[in-house]
C-alpha positions as CSV (number, residue, x, y, z in Angstrom):
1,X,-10.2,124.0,85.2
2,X,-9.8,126.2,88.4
3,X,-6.4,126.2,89.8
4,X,-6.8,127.9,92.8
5,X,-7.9,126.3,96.0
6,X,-9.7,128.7,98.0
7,X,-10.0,127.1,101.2
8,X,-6.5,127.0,101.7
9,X,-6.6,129.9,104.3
10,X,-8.9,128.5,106.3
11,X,-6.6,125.2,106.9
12,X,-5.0,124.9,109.9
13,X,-1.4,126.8,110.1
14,X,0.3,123.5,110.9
15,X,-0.9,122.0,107.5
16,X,-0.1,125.3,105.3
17,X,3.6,125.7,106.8
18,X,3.8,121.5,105.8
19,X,2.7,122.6,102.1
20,X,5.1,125.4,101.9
21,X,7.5,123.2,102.7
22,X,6.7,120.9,100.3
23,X,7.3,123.5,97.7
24,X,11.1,123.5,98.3
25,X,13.2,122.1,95.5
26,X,16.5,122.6,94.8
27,X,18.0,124.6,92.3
28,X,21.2,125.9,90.8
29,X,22.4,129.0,91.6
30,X,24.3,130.5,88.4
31,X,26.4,133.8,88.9
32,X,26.4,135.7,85.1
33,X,27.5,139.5,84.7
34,X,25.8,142.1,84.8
35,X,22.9,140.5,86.8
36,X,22.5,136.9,87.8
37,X,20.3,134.5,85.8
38,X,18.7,132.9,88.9
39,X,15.1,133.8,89.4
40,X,13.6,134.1,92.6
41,X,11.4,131.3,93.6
42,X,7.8,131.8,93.3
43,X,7.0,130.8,96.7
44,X,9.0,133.5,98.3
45,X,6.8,136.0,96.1
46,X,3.2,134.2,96.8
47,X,2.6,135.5,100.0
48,X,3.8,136.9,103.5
49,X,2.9,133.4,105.6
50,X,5.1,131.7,102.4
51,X,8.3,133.6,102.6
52,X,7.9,133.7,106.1
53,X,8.3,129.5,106.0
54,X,11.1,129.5,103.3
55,X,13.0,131.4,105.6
56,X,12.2,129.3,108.2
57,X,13.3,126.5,106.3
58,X,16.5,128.2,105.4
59,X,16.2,130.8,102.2
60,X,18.1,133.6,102.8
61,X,18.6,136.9,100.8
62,X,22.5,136.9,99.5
63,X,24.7,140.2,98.1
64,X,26.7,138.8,95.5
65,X,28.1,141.8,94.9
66,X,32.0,140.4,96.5
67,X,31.7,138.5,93.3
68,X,30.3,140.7,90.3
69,X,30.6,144.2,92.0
70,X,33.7,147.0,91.5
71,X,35.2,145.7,94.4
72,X,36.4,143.1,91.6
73,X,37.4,146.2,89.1
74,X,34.3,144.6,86.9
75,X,32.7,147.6,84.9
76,X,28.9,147.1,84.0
77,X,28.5,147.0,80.4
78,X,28.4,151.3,78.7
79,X,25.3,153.1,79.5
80,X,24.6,151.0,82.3
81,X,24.1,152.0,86.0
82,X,25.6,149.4,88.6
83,X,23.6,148.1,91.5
84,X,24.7,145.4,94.1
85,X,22.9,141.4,93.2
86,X,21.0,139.5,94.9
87,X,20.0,135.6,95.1
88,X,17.9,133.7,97.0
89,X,19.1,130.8,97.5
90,X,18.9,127.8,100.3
91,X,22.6,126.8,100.3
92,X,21.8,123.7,102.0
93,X,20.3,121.6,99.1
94,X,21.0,124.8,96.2
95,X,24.2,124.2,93.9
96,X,26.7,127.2,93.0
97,X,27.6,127.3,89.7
98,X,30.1,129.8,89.0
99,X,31.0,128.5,85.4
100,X,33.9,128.7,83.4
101,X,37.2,129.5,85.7
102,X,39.5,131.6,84.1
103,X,43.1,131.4,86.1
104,X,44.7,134.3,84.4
105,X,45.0,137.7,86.2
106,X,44.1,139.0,89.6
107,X,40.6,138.8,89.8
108,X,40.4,135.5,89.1
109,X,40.5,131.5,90.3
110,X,38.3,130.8,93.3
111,X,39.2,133.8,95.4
112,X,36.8,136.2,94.1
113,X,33.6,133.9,95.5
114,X,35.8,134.2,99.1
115,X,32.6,136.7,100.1
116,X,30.0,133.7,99.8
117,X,32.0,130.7,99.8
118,X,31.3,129.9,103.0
119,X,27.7,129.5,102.2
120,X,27.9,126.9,99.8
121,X,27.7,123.2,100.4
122,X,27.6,122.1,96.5
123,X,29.5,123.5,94.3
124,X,29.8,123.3,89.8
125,X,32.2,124.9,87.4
126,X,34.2,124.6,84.6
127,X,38.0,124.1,83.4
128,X,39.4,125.0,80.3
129,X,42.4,122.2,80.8
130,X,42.3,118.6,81.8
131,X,41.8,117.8,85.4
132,X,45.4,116.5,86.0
133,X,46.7,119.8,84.9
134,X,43.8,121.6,86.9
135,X,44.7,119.7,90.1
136,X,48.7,121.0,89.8
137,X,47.4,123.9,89.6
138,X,45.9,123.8,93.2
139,X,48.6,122.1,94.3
140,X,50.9,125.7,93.9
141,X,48.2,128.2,94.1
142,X,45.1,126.2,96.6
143,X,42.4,128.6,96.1
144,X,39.9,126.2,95.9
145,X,40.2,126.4,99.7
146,X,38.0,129.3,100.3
147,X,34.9,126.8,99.5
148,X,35.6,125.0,103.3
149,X,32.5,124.0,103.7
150,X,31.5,122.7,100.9
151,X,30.3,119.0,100.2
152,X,30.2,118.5,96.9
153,X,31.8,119.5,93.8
154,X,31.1,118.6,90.1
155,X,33.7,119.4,87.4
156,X,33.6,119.9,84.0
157,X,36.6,119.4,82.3
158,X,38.6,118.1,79.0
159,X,39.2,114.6,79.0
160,X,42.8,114.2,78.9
161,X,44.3,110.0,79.8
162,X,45.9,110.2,83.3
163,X,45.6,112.4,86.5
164,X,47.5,113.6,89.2
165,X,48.4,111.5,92.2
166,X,47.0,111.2,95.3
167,X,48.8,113.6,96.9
168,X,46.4,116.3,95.1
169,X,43.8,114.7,97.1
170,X,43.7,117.0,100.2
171,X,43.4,120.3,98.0
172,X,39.5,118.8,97.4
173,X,37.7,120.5,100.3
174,X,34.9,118.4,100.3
175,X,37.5,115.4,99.9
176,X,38.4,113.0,96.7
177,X,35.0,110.3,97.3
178,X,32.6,113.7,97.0
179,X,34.2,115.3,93.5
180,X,32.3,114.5,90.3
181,X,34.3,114.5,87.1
182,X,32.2,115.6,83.7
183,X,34.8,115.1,81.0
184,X,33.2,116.8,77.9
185,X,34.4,115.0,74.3
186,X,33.9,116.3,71.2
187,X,30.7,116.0,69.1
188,X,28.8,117.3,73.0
189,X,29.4,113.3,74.5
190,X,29.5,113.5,78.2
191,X,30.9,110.9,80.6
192,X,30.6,111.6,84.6
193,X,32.3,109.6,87.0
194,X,33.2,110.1,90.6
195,X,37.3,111.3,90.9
196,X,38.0,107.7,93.2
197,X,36.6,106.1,90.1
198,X,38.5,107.9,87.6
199,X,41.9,107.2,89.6
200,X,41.3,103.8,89.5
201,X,40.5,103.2,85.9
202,X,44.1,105.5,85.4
203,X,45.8,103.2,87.7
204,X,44.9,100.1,85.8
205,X,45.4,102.0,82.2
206,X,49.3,102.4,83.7
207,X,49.4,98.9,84.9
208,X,48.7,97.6,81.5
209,X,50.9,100.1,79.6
210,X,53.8,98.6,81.6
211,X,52.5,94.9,81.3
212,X,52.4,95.9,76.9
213,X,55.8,97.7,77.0
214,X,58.1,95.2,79.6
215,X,55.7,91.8,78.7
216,X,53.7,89.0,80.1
217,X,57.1,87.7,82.8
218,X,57.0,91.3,84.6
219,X,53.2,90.8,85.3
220,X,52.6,90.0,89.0
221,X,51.9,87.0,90.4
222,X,51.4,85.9,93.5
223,X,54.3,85.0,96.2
224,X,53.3,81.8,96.8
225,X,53.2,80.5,93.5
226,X,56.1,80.4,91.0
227,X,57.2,78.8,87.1
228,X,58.3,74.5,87.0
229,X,59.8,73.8,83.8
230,X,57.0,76.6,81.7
231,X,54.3,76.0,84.0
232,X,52.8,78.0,87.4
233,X,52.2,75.6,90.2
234,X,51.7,76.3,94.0
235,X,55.0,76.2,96.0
């Protein structure tokens, strides 16, 4: 079966640029040393009038080398010559994943992506710790900062029981209600759940420690209602 439709030149530019278009999907964008494992899209290779409309539609050519280059005292591998990466990438709908995050030594954390974090808008790495302990972390160090303009972020963690307070809350960038938790178990079981969520099934895993260890009369109960000889009735 033929799959290449001839007359496609001959359709009005109006229509063509609408079918480009319809080509866009997004993708994720993940950073790997020496060379990044993203391919380029096959649109932006078909034709001239194609890239031209990705471009219009937001693709744009992007150095990584901030993040992978010498700059970051990163030697390519022996025998290997080093030369600067690129991605395309449409950061508006296009995800950054930038893996595991190692916080040990100076070129690591979220600084070293300070180069193209302003570009991104969604955002997915990886912890080697349980959130709680990831989210003290920001609260002394804050690097996660340099993504400012991202607006969503999904984590993949450990699953450890209990998180930090809310007060970690405002190191989010993209705020608390647009984080994604992925807590990874053992065996490969996944379970995602937004970080509001997560706080809330911690709050009420607290409340009913306390109701186990101080018992049933320190539950709470209403202020209009109160015990007559055993028995709650309404004041």
């Amino acid at each position: 079966m033929a799959t290449t439709f001839h007359p496609f030149p001959r359709l009005p530019l109006e229509l063509r640029a609408h079918i480009w278009q319809l080509t866009i999907q997004p993708q994720t964008i993940k950073i790997t040393i020496p060379k990044p494992s993203t391919p380029v899209p096959p649109v932006l290779q078909a034709c001239v009038e194609s890239r031209s409309e990705l471009v219009r539609a937001g693709y744009t050519k992007t150095c990584i080398e901030p993040i992978i280059g010498p700059t970051l005292n990163l030697d390519p591998p022996a025998g290997e010559d080093y030369h600067p990466q690129y991605v395309w990438a449409n950061w508006e709908i296009d995800t950054l994943d930038i893996g595991l995050v190692n916080f040990d030594g100076e070129n690591y954390g979220f600084a070293r992506y300070a180069a193209v974090a302003p570009l991104v808008r969604h955002l997915r790495f990886s912890i080697p710790e349980a959130l709680w302990s990831f989210e003290r972390r920001q609260g002394d160090k804050g690097d996660l900062g340099v993504f400012e303009k991202v607006r969503e972020i999904t984590v993949f963690c450990r699953p450890a029981g209990g998180l930090a307070s809310e007060y970690y809350d405002r190191f989010w960038p993209c705020g608390p209600e647009n984080v994604v938790v992925v807590e990874e178990h053992h065996g490969g079981e996944r379970a995602e759940r937004g970080l509001l969520e997560l706080r809330a099934r911690d709050r009420l895993a607290l409340s009913n420690q306390r109701y186990r260890a101080d018992g049933p009369e320190t539950r709470w109960r209403p202020r209009n209602v109160r015990r007559r000889g055993g028995a709650e009735g309404a004041v």
